[in-house]
N, C-alpha and C positions, 0 to 999 in steps of 0.2 A: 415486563420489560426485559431487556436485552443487551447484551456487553458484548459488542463488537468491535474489532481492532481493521482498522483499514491502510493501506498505502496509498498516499497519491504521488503521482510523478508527474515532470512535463520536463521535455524537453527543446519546445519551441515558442518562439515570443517570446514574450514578457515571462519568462518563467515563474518569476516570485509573484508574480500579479496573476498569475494561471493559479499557481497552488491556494493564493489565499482566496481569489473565487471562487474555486474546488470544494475549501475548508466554511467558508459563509454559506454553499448550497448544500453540504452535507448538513448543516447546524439547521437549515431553513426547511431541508424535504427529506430527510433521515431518521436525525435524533441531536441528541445535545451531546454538545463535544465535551468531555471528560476530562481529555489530555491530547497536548498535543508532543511529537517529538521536534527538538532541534530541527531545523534544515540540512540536510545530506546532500552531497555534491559524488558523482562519481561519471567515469564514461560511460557510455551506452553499452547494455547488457547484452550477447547474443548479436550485436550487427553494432560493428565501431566506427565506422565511416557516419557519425549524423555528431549531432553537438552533446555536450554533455547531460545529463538529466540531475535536476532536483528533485529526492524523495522527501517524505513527511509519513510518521505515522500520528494516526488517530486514534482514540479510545472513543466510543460512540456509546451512548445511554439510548438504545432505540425499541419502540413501540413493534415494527415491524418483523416478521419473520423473515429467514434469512435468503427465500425468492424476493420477496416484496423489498429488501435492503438491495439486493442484486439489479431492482427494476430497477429501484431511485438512483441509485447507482449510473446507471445506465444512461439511464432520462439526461443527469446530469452532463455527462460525458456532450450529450448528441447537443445538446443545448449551450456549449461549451465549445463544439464546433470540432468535435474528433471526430475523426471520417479514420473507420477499418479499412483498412488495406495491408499494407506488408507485413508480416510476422515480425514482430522486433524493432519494427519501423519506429520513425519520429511519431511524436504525438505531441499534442497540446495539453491534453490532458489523459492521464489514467489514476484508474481508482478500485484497486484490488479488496475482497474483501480477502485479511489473512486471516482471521481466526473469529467465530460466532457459536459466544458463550464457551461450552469443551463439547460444543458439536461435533461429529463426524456427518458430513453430509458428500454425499458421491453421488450428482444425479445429472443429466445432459447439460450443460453451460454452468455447473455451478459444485465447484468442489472446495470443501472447507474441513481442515484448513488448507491454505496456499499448498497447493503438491509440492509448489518451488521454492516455498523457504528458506530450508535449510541450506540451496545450496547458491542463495545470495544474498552476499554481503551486505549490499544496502541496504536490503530489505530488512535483515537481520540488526542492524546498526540503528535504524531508525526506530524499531520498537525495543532493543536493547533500552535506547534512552529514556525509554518511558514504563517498560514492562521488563527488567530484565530478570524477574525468578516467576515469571510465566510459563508455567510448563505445557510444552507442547502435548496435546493428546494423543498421537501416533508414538512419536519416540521416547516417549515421556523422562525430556531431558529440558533445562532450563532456555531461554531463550540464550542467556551471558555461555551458557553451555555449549550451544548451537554456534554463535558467534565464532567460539572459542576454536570448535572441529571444521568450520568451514573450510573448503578448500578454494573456495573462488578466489582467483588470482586479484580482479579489479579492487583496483583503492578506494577509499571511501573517506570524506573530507569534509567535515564541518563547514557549510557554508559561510560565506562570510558579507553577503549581500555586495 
């Protein structure tokens, strides 16, 4: 078995009703959720012109290795009705894996942990809530630490439904 930390985000539709069928097919075609974080609120990251996004971290107890995590992953997304297109664009649904096990994995579509971490806030904020003396494997600095040196300017805001 397997300890993996995910993001989900949406920022269209039903947002709350996206993240928590996100969190029910991760549970159902993944692994068993662990923990979950708080709801996060902030603008859209790299392209500001779309609506705001809800992030969620997850702790995941999963069978799978971290291609096969990356499939389900995937599956879920397409099934959920994300359509790729624009770099940074809206989405209904995403679901990042940020960290699997204290892997280091660098291989075509699949790098762990998140390259982008560190240097976003919500990301950072949402597994703060849940994982905050998580030390990262590359910088091997805490997550509360990471939080701490971010420079991302965007705010980040406890959702309030």
């Amino acid at each position: 078995m397997h300890i993996a930390y995910l993001l989900t985000g949406s920022n269209l539709g039903n947002r709350e009703a996206q993240m928590e069928r996100a969190s029910a097919m991760v549970s159902e075609h993944c692994g068993d959720i662990l923990q979950a974080s708080a709801i996060f609120e902030t603008a859209a990251w790299g392209k500001l012109d779309q609506p705001s996004f809800l992030n969620q971290a997850l702790c995941i107890r999963t069978p799978l290795d971290a291609r096969a995590l990356l499939n389900g992953i995937l599956d879920i997304e397409a099934a959920m009705g994300r359509v790729r297109g624009e770099k940074y664009g809206a989405r209904i649904i995403d679901i990042d894996i940020l960290f699997f096990d204290k892997q280091l994995i660098d291989e075509p579509g699949l790098h762990v942990p998140h390259p982008f971490l560190q240097d976003r806030k919500f990301a950072l904020a949402c597994m703060h809530d849940i994982a905050p003396e998580l030390v990262h494997p590359v910088f091997f600095k805490t997550i509360q630490q990471l939080l701490i040196e971010c420079n991302d300017p965007l705010e980040v805001w406890a959702y309030e439904g």
